[in-house]
N, C-alpha and C positions, 0 to 999 in steps of 0.2 A: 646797755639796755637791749631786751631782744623781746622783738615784737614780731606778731603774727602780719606776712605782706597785708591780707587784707583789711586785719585792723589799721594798720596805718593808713591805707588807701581808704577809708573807709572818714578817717579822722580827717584827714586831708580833703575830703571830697566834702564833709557833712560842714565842718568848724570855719572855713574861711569866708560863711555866708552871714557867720556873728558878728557882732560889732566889734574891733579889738577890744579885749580886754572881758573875755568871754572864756572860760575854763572846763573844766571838768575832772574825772578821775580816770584811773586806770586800774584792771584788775588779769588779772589772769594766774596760770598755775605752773607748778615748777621752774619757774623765774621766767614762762612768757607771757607776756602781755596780750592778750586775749579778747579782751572785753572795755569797755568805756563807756561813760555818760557825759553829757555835754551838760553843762549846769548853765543858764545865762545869769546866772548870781540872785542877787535879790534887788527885786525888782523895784522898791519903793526907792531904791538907791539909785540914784542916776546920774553917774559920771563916766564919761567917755574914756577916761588914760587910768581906772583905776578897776579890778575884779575884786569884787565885794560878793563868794560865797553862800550858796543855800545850804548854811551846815546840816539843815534841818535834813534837807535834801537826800542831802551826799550819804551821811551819816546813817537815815535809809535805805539806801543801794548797797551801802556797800554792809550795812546788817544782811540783806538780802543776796549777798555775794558768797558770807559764810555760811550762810545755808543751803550752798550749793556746792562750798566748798571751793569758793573763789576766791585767793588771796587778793588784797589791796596793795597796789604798787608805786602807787604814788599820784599828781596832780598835775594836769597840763593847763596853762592857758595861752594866750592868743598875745599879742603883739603887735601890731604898728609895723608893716612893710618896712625889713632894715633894720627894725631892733631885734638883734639877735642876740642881746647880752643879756642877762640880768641887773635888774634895777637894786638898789639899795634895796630898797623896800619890801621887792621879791626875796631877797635874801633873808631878810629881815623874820619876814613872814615864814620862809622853807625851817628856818631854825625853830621858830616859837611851835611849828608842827614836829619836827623832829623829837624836840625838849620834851614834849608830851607824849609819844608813842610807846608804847608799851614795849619792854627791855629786848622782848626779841624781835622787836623791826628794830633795826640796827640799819637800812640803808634801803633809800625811795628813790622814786625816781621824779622829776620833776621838769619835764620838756619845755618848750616854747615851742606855739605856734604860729608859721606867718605862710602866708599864702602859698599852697604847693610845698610848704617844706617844713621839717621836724628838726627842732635845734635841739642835743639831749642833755641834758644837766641830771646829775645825781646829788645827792647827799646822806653823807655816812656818818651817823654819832662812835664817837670811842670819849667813854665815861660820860663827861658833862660836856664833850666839848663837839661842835658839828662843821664837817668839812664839807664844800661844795664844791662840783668840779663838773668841767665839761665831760659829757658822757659821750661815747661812740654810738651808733643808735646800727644793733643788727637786724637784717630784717632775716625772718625765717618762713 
């Protein structure tokens, strides 16, 4: 994964004032990462250990991304100082997004956030089937 130093610093600085379990997207162009939105999910939903998504949200940014001709790179959320793995559930969830992306996104990105620092995770479909795997996270 390769990101712009400032957007990193930028996600780092902005995301660790959410409550865990607070997400958002990633967008940028020629495979760097650029741009983000902080989503604090939907609100009527109120659980502390779980990100409950503003499809509505997201789904308009990042229409509004293509019209600037900003690809979509994938989804980060937040984490609990120390969880730096993925959950079942996380997994669960990166697939059921993967399963539905249209044939040429073939591979997102999908980070954790925990205080001061950026854990990278990827996931890559080949046919039906989706692999996930710790990413390297460059900064440029």
């Amino acid at each position: 994964m390769k990101i712009l130093h400032n957007t990193l610093k930028e996600i780092l600085l902005n995301v660790p004032y959410a409550p865990p379990e607070t997400g958002g997207i990633l967008g940028g162009k020629k495979g760097i990462i650029s741009i983000y939105m902080i989503d604090y999910g939907i609100e009527t939903i109120n659980h502390y250990d779980h990100y409950f998504p503003d499809l509505q949200k997201i789904n308009q940014t990042i229409h509004q991304w293509e019209k600037s001709e900003i690809d979509f790179y994938g989804i980060f959320h937040t984490h609990f100082p120390g969880g730096d793995e993925l959950s079942r559930g996380d997994k669960k969830y990166i697939s059921k997004i993967m399963k539905v992306m249209p044939t040429e996104i073939d591979k997102l990105f999908f980070p954790i956030i925990l205080p001061q620092k950026m854990i990278g995770y990827q996931a890559e479909r080949y046919d039906s089937e989706v692999y996930i795997s710790r990413d390297d996270i460059k900064i440029i």
